[in-house]
Legacy VTK file of the C-alpha trace (Angstrom):
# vtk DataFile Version 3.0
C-alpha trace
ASCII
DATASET POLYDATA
POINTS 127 float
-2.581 -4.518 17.678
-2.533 -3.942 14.111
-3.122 -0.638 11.880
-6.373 -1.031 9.264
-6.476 2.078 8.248
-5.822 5.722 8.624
-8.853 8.610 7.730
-9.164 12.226 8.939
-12.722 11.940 7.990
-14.976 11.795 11.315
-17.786 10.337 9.503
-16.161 7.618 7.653
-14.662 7.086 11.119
-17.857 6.404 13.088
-19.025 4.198 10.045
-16.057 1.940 10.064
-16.427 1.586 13.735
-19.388 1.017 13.274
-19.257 -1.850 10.667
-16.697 -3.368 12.803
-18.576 -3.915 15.570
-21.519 -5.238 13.802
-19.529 -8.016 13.357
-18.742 -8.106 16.626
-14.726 -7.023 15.853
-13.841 -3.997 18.550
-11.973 -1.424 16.663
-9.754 1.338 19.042
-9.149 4.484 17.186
-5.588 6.258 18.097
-4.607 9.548 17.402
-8.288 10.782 18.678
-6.902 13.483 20.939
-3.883 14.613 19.104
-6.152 15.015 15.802
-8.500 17.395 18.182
-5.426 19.468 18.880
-4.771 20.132 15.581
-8.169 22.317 15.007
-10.203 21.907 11.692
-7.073 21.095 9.466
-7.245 17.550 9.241
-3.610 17.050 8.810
-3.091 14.203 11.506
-5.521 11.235 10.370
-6.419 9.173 13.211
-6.036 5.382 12.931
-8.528 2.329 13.089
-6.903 -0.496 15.062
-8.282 -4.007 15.815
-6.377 -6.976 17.520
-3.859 -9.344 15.810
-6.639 -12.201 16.158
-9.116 -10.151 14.220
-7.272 -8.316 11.444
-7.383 -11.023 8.938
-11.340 -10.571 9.300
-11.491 -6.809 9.546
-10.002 -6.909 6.700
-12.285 -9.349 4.908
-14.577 -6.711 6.207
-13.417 -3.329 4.907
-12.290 -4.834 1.418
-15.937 -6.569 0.730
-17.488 -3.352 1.896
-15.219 -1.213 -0.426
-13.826 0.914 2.117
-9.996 -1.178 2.497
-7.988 -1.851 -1.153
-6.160 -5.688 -1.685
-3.417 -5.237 1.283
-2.144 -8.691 -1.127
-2.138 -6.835 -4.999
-0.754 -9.112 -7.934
2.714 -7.878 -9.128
3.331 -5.639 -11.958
4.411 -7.704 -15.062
7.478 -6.896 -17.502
9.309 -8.635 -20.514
5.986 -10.441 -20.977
5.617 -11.821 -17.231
9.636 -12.591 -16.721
9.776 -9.252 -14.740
7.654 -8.886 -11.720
7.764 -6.632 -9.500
5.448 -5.409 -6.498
5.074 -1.156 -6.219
3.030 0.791 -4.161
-0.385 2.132 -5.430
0.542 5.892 -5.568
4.415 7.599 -5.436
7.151 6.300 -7.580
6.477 3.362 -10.150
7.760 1.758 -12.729
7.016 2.979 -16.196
8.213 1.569 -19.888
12.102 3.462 -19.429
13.867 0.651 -17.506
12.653 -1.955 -20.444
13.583 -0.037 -23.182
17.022 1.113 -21.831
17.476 -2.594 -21.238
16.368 -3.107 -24.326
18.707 -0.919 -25.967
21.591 -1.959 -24.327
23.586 -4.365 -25.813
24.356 -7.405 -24.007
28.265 -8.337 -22.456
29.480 -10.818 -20.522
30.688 -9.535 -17.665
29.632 -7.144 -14.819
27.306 -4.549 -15.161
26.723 -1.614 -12.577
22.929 -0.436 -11.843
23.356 2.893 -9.567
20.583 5.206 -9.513
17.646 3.565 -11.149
15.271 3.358 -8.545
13.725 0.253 -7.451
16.250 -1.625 -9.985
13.774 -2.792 -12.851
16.332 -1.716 -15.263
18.795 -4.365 -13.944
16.042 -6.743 -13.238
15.222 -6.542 -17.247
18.802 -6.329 -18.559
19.514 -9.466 -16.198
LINES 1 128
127 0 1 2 3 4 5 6 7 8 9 10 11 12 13 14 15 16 17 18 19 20 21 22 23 24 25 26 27 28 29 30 31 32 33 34 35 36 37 38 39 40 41 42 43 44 45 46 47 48 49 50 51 52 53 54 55 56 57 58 59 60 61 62 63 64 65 66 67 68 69 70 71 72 73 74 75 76 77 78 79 80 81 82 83 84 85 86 87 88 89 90 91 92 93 94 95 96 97 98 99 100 101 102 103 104 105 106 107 108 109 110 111 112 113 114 115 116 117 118 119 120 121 122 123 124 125 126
């Protein structure tokens, strides 16, 4: 079984469901009763799952009905398209710093040492 998505919203829940099974794809939902537990907080989402044979077209599914983003999203592009690298959609990304400290280093032969610069675009630029 494989995860599609995760909601704490009941309604959205029974319409997924029920778009999924429309096209004839069953869809379990976990987390039902633990989710209950919890009251009217809404702080433990409850999961859509679907079998490994029908992912690839629940997918298709979600993402054409605008309910599931690109699970595939092109990579971010530095130094013109030299650079790319693949970040998440929300948290910690990559912003201009790590090509202008690159930038602004000057270049040695040698070894350099990268520590601390998060997912390494720094390196990846001065390389």
């Amino acid at each position: 079984m494989k995860e599609l998505l995760r909601t704490t919203d009941p309604v959205r829940l029974s319409w997924l469901t029920a778009l999924l099974a429309d096209q004839d794809i069953e869809a379990i939902v976990f987390d039902t009763h633990t989710s209950i537990l919890e009251g009217s907080v809404s702080a433990i989402p409850r999961r859509i799952m679907v079998i490994d044979e029908d992912f690839s077209a629940a997918c298709k599914l979600l993402m054409a009905a605008g309910e599931m983003a690109d699970p595939d999203p092109q990579p971010d592009k530095l130094l013109g398209g030299q650079v790319r690298l693949r970040q998440p959609e929300s948290g910690y990304r990559v912003a201009i710093d790590p090509v202008l400290l690159a930038a602004a280093t000057p270049a040695v032969a040698g070894q350099v040492l990268d520590v601390g610069t998060g997912v390494g675009a720094a390196a990846l630029c001065y390389a």
